[in-house]
LUMROFI-382342 format. One record per atom (N, C-alpha, C): z, y, x; atom name. Coordinates in steps of 0.1 Angstrom, whole numbers, always signed. Layout:
N
+-------+-------+-------+------+
:    zz :    yy :    xx : site :
+-------+-------+-------+------+
:     Z :     Y :     X :   CA :
...
+-------+-------+-------+------+
This chain:
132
+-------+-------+-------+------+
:    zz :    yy :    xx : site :
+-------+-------+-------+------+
: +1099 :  -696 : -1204 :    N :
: +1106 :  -691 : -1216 :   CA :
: +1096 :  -683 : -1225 :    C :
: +1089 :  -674 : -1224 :    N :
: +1083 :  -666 : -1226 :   CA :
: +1064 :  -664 : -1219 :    C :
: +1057 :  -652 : -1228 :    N :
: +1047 :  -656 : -1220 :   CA :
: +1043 :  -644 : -1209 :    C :
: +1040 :  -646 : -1198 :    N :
: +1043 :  -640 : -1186 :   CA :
: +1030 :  -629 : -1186 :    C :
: +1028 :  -628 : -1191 :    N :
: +1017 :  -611 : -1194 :   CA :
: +1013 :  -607 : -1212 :    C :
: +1008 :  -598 : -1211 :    N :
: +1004 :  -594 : -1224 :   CA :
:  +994 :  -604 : -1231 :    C :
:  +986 :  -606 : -1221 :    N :
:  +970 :  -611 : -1223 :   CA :
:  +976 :  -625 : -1225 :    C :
:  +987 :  -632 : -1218 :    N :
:  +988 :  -642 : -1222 :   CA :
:  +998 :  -645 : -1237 :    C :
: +1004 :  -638 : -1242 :    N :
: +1014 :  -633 : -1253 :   CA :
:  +999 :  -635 : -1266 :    C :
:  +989 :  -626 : -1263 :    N :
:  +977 :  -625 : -1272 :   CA :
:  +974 :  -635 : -1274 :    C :
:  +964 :  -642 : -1263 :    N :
:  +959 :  -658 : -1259 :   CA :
:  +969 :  -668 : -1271 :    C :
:  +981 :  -668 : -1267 :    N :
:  +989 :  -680 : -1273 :   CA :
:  +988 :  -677 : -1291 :    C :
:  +988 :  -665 : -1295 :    N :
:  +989 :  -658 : -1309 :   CA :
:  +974 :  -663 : -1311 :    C :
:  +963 :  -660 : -1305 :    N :
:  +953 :  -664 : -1310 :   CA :
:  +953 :  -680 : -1311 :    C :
:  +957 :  -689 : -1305 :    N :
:  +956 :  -700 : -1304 :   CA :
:  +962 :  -706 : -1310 :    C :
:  +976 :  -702 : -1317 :    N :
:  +982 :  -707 : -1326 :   CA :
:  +977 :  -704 : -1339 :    C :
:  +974 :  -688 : -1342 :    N :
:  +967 :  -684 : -1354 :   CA :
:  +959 :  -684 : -1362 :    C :
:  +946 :  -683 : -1349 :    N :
:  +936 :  -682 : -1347 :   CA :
:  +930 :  -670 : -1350 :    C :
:  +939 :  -663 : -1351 :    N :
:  +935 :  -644 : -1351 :   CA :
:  +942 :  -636 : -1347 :    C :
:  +942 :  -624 : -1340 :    N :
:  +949 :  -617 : -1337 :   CA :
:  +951 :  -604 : -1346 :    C :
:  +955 :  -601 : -1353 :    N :
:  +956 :  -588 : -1359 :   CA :
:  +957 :  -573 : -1351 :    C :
:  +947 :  -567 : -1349 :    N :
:  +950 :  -555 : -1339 :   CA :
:  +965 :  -546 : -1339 :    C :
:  +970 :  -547 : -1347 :    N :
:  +985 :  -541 : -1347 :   CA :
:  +995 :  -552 : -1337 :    C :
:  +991 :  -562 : -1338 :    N :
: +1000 :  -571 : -1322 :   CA :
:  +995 :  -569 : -1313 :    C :
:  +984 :  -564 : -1309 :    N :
:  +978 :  -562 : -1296 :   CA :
:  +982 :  -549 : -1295 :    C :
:  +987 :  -544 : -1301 :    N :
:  +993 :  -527 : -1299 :   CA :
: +1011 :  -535 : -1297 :    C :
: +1014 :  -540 : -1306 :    N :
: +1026 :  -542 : -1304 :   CA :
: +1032 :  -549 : -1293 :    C :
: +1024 :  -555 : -1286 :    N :
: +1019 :  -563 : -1275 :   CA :
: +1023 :  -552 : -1262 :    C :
: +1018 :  -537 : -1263 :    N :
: +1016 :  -531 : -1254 :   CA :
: +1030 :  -524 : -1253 :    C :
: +1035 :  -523 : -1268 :    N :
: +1048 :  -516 : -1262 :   CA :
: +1063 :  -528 : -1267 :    C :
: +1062 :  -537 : -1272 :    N :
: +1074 :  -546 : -1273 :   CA :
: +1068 :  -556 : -1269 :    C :
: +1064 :  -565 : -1260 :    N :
: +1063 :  -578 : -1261 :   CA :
: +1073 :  -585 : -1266 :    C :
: +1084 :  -583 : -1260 :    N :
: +1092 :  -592 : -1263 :   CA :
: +1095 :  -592 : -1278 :    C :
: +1100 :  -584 : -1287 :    N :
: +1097 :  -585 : -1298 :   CA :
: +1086 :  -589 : -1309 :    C :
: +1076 :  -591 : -1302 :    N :
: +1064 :  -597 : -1304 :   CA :
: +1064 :  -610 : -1303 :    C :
: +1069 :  -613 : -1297 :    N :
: +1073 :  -629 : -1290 :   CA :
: +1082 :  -636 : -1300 :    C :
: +1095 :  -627 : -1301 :    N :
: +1103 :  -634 : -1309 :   CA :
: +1093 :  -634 : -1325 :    C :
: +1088 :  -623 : -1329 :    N :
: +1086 :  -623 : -1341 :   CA :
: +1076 :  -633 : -1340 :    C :
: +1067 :  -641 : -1333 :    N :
: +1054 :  -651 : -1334 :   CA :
: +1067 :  -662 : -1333 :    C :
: +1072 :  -663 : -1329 :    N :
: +1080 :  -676 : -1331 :   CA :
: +1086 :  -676 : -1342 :    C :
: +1093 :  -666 : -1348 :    N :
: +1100 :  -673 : -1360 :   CA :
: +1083 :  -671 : -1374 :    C :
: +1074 :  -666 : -1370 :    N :
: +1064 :  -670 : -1380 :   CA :
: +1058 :  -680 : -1378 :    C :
: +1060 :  -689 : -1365 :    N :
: +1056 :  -703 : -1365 :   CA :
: +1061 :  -711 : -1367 :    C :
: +1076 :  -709 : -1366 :    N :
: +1088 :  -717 : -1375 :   CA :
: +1088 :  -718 : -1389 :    C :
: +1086 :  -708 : -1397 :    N :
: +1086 :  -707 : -1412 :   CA :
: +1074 :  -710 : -1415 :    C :
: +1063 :  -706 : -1406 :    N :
: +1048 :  -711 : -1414 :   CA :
: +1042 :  -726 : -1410 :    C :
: +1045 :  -732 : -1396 :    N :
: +1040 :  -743 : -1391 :   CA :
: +1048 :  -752 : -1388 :    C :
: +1062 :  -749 : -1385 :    N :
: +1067 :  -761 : -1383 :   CA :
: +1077 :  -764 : -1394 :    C :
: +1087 :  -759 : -1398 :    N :
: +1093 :  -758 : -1408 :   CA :
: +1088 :  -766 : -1420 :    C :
: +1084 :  -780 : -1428 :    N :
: +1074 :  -788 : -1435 :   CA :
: +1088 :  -790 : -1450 :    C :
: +1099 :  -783 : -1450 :    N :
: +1105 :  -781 : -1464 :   CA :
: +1094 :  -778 : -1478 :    C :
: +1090 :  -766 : -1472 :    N :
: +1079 :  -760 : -1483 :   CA :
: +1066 :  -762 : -1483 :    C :
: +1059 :  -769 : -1495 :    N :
: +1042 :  -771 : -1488 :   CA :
: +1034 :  -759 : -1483 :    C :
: +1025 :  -760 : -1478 :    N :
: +1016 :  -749 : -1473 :   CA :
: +1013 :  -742 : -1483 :    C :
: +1006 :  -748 : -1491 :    N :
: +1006 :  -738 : -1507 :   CA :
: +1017 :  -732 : -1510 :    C :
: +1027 :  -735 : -1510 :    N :
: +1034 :  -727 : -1513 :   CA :
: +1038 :  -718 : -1506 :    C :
: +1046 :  -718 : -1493 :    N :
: +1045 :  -704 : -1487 :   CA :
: +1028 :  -696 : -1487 :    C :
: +1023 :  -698 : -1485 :    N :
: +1005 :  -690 : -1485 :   CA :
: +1012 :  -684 : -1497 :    C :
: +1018 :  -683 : -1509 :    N :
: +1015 :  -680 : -1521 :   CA :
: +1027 :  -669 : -1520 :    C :
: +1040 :  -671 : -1514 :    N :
: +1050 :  -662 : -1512 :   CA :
: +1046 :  -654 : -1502 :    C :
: +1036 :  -655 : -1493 :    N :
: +1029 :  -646 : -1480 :   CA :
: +1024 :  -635 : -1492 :    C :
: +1012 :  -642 : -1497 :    N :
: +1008 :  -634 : -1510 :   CA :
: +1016 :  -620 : -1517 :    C :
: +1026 :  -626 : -1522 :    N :
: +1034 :  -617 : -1533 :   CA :
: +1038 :  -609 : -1520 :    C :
: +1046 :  -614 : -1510 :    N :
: +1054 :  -604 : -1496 :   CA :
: +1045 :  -589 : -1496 :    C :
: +1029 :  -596 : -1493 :    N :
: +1017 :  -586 : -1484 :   CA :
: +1018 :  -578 : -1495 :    C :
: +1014 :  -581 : -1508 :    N :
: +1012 :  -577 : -1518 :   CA :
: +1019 :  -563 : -1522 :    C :
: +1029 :  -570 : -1519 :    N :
: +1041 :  -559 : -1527 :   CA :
: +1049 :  -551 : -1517 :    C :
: +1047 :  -550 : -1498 :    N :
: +1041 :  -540 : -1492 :   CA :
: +1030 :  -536 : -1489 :    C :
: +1019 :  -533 : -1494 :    N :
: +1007 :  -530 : -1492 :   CA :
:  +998 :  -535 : -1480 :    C :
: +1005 :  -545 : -1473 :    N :
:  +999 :  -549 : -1461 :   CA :
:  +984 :  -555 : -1466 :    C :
:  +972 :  -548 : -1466 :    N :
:  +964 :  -555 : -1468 :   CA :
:  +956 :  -568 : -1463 :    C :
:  +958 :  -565 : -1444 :    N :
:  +951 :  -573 : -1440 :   CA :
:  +959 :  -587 : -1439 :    C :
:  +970 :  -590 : -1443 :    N :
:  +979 :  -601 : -1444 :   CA :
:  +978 :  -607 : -1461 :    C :
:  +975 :  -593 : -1465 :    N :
:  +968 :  -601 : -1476 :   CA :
:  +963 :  -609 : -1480 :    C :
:  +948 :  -600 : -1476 :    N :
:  +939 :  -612 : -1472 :   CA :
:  +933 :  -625 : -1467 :    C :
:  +942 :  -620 : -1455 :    N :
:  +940 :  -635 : -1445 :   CA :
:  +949 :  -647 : -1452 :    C :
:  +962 :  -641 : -1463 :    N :
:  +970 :  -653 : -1468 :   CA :
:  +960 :  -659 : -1476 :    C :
:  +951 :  -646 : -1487 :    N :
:  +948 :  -655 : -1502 :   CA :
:  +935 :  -665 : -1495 :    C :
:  +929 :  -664 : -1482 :    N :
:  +922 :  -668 : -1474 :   CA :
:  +924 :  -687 : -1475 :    C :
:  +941 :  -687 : -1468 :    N :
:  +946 :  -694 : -1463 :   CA :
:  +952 :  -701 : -1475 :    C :
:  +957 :  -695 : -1486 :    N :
:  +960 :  -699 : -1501 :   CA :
:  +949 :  -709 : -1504 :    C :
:  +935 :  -701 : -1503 :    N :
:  +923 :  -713 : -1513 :   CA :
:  +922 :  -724 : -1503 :    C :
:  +924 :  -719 : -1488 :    N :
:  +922 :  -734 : -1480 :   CA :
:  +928 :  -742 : -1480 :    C :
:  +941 :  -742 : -1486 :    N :
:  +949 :  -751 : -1488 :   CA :
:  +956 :  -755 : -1503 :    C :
:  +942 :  -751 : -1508 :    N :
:  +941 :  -760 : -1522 :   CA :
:  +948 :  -748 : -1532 :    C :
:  +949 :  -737 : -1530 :    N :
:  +957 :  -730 : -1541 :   CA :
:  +942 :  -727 : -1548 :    C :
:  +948 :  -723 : -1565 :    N :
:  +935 :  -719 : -1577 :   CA :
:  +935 :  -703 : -1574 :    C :
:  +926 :  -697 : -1579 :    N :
:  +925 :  -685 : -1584 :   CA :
:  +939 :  -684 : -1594 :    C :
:  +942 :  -685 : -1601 :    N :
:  +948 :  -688 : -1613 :   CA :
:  +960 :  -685 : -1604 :    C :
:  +966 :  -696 : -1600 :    N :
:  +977 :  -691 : -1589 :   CA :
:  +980 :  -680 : -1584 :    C :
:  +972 :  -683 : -1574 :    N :
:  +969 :  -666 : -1567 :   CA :
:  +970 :  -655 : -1575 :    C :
:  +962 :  -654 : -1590 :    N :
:  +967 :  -645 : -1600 :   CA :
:  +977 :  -640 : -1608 :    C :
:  +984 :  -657 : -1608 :    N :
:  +997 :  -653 : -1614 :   CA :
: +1009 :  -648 : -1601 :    C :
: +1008 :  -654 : -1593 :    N :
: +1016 :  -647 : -1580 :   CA :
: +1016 :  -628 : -1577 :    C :
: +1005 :  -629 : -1582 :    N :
: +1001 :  -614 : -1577 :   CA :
: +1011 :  -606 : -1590 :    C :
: +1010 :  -612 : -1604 :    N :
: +1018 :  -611 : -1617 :   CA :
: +1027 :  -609 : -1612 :    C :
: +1036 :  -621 : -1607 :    N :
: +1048 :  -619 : -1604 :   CA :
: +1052 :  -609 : -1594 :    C :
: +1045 :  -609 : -1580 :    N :
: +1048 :  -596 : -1570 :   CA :
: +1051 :  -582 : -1580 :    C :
: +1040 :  -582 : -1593 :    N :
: +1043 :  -570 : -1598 :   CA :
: +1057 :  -570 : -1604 :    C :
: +1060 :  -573 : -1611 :    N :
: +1073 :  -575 : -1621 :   CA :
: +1086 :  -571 : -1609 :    C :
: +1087 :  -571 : -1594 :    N :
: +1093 :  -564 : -1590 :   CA :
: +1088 :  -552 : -1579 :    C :
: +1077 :  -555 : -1578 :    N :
: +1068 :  -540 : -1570 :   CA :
: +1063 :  -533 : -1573 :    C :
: +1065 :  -536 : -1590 :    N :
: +1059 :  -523 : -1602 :   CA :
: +1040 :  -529 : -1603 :    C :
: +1038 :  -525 : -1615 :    N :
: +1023 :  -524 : -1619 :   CA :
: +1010 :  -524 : -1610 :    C :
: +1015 :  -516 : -1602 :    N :
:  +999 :  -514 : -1592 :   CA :
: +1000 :  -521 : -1586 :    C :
: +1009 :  -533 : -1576 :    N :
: +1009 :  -541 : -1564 :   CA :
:  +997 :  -552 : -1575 :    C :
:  +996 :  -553 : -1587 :    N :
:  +985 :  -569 : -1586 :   CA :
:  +974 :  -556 : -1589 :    C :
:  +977 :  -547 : -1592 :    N :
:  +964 :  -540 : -1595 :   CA :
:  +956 :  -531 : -1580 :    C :
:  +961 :  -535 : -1573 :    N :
:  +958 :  -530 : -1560 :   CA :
:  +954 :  -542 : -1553 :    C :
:  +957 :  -553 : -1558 :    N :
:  +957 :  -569 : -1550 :   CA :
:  +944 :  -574 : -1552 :    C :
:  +939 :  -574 : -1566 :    N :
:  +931 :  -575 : -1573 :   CA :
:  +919 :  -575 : -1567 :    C :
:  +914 :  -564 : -1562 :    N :
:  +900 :  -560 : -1554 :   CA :
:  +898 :  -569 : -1546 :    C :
:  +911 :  -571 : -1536 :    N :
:  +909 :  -578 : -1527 :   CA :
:  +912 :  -593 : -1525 :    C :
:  +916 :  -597 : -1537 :    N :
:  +910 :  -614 : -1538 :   CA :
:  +897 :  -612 : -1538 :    C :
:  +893 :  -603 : -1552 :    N :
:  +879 :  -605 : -1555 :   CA :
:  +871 :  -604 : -1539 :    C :
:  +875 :  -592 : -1536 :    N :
:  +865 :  -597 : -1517 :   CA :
:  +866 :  -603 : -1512 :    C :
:  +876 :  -609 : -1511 :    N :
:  +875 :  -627 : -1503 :   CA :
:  +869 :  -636 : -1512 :    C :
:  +869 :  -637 : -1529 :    N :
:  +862 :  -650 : -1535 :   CA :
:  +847 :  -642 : -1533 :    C :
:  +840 :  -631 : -1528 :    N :
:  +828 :  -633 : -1527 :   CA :
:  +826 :  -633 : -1511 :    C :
:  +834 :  -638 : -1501 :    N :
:  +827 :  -641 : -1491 :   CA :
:  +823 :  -657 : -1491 :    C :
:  +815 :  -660 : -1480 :    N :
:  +805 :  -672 : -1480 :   CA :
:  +812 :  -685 : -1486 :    C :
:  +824 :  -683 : -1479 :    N :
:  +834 :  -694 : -1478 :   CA :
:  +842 :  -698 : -1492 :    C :
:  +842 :  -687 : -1497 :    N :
:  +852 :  -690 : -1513 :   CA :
:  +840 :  -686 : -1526 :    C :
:  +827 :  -681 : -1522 :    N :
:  +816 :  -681 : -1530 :   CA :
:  +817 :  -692 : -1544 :    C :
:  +817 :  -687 : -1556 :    N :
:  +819 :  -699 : -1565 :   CA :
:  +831 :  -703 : -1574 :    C :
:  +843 :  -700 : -1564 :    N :
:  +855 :  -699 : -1572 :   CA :
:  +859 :  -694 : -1579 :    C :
:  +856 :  -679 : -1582 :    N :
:  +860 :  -670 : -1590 :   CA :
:  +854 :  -672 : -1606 :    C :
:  +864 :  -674 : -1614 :    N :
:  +861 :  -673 : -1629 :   CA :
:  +856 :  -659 : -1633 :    C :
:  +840 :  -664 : -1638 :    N :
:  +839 :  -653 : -1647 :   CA :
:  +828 :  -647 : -1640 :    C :
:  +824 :  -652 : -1630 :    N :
:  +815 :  -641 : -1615 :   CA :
:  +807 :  -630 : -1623 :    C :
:  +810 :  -619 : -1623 :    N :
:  +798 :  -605 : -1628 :   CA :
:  +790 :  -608 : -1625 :    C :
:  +783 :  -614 : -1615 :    N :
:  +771 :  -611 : -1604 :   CA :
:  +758 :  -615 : -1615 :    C :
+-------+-------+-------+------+
């Protein structure tokens, strides 16, 4: 039913994810089981569930992270957004809309951190406009 230690709970999150976020490996130590259920219903809405394209949920992950300040879900979505074909442009107007109900500073706070993911190795080049 379930996975029969902590380490195996991690294992399976990494293997489906392919990352673990240090806040499940904490949550790991004191809910597994709520950990459990909550990896399954994000494997349901993000991987199995094929109603919405991948681009499109990546882009509602976006606005969600966004407009609770979760950063590192942030950036692992706008990550997962360019991998699967979303524009900058997108990603920018999404962050637009997060604001319009999370107030002004959610794309102005968002902002920095596309730009740090379009200058890592991998999204190097995308960014309109590059200062550099």
């Amino acid at each position: 039913m379930g996975a029969t230690t902590t380490d195996d709970l991690l294992a399976r999150i990494e293997k489906d994810r392919g990352v673990v976020h240090p806040h499940l490996a904490v949550a790991a130590r004191y809910s597994p089981a709520a950990l459990e259920q909550f990896h399954a219903s994000y494997m349901h809405a993000v991987h199995e569930n094929e109603v919405l394209p991948r681009i499109t949920k990546e882009l509602i992950m976006i606005a969600a992270d966004a407009a609770v300040s979760f950063t590192y879900g942030l950036r692992f979505h706008i990550g997962e957004a360019l991998r699967h074909g979303a524009s900058v442009e997108q990603i920018v107007n999404t962050l637009e809309l997060a604001g319009l109900v999370g107030g002004f500073h959610v794309p102005m706070a968002a902002f920095p951190i596309l730009e740090e993911v379009l200058r890592t190795e991998e999204f190097a080049g995308l960014a309109d406009g590059d200062d550099a």
